[in-house]
N, C-alpha and C positions, 0 to 999 in steps of 0.2 A: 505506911501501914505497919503497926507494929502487933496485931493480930488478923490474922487471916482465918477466916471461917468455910467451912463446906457446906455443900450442898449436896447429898450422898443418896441416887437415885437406884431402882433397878434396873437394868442394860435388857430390854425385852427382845428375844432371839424373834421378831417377825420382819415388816417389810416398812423402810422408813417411808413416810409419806412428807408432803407438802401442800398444804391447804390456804387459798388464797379467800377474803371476803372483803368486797366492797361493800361499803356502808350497811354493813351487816352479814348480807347477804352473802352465801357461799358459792362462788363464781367458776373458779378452775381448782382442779387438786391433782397433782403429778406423781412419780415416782423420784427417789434421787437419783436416776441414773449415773451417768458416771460423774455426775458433781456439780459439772455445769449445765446441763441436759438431760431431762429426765422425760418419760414418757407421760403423756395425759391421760390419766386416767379416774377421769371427774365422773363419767356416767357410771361405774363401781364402788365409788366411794360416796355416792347419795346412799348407794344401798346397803351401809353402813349405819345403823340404827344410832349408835354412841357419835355419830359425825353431824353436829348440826348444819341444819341448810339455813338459819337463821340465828344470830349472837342474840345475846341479852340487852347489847348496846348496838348502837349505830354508827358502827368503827371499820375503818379500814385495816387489816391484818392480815398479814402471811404469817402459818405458825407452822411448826414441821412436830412429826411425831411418828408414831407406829404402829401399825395395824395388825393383826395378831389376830391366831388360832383358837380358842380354847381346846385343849385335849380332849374332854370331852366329843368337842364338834367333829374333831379328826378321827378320833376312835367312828362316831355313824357318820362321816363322811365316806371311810375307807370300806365300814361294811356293806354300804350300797353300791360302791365300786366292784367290791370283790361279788357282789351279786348279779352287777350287769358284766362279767366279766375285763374290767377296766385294773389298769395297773396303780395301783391302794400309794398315797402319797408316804412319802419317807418321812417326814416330820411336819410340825406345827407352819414351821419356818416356811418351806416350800408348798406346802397346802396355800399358804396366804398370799405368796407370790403367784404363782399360777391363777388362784382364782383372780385378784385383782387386773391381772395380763386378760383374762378371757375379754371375748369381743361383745358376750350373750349378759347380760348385767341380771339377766331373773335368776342366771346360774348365781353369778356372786353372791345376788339377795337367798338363794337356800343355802349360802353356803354359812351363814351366820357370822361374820367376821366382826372382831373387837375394836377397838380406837382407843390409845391412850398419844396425848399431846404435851409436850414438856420443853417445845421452848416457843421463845417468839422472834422471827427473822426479822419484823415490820412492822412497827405499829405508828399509825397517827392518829393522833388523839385531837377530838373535836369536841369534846366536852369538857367543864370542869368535874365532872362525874369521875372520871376515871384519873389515877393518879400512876405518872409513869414509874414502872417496877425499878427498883432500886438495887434488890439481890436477887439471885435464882430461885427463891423459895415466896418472894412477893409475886415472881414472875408466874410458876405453880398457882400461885390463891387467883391471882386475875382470870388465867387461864379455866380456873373452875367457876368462876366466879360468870363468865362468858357465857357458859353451855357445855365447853369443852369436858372430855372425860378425863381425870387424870389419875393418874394412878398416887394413892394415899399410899404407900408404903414408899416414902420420901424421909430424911432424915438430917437436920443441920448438926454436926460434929465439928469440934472446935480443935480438934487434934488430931492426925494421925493414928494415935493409941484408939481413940474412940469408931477412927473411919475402921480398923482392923476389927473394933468390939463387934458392931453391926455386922461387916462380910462373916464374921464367924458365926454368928447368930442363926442369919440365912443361909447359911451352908448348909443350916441342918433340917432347914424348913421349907426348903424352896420348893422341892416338889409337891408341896400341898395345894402351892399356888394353878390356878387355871391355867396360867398361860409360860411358855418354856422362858428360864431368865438364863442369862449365859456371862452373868459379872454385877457388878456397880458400876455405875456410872458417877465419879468423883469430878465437880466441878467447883470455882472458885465461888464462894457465894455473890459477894459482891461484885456486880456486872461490870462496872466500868473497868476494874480491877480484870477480871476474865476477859471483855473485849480488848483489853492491852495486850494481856498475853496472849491473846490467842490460844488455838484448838487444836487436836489430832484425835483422830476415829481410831486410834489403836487404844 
């Protein structure tokens, strides 16, 4: 490899999810708990409008991603709290966790929660339709290309200099965005490349 390219995403402050589909179909969706064990929590995440319950193909896939607040929604989530006397969530981040934990899934569905999905744990491919992703930025287009919602503020920088150009950019604009970002997410673009070296969530 005598150049190496990135893949330079937004690091979304909500709750990572895991979403499984057989032959299209969206079957179970978990939380990451503690990594290897996570909670089910599929009947909250149907009530997730950006979560399809059906792909554009007829593909089996586990993809992981994250589910998120908008401010807006926490801003009149917390004033109907404070009106029924209930203690108003502290951020975006645990608004989303909490609602997804509830047992009541019509709560989750008022609570209006987001979806954005940015990688793929699994995929088998049964058609010549589909061609398997090669960088993390092909992985991104499939992933839209599916149903999935993703988030367009993605960015391939070819240096260092350029991944600093961008963080500085967004420093100055982040809070415009709807939903809380808390970094970049800097990955190898080319996959085989990134599944050699491996990963760390710091």
């Amino acid at each position: 490899y005598s150049k190496i390219d990135y893949s330079v995403e937004h690091k979304i402050d909500g709750l990572k999810i895991i979403l499984e589909y057989k032959n299209g179909v969206f079957i179970r969706g978990a939380t990451r708990g503690d990594g290897i064990v996570g909670e089910d929590i599929t009947h909250n995440l149907k009530t997730i409008e950006s979560v399809p319950l059906k792909l554009n193909k007829k593909i089996d896939i586990i993809v992981v991603g994250e589910a998120w607040l908008q401010h807006s929604e926490l801003s009149r989530i917390n004033k109907e709290r404070e009106k029924n006397s209930e203690q108003v969530f502290a951020n975006t981040r645990n608004a989303a966790a909490g609602t997804l934990r509830q047992l009541d899934p019509k709560i989750a569905a008022e609570r209006r929660l987001s979806s954005f999905i940015y990688d793929i744990e699994l995929l088998e491919i049964k058609s010549e339709e589909i061609d398997e992703p090669k960088t993390q930025i092909d992985e991104l287009k499939l992933l839209k290309k599916l149903g999935f919602s993703t988030n367009p503020n993605f960015k391939r920088c070819e240096s260092i200099d350029s991944i600093e150009k961008y963080y500085k950019k967004w420093i100055k604009k982040r809070e415009k965005e709807e939903y809380e970002m808390d970094g970049l997410a800097v990955k190898v673009n080319d996959l085989l490349l990134q599944r050699a070296l491996g990963h760390t969530g710091k």
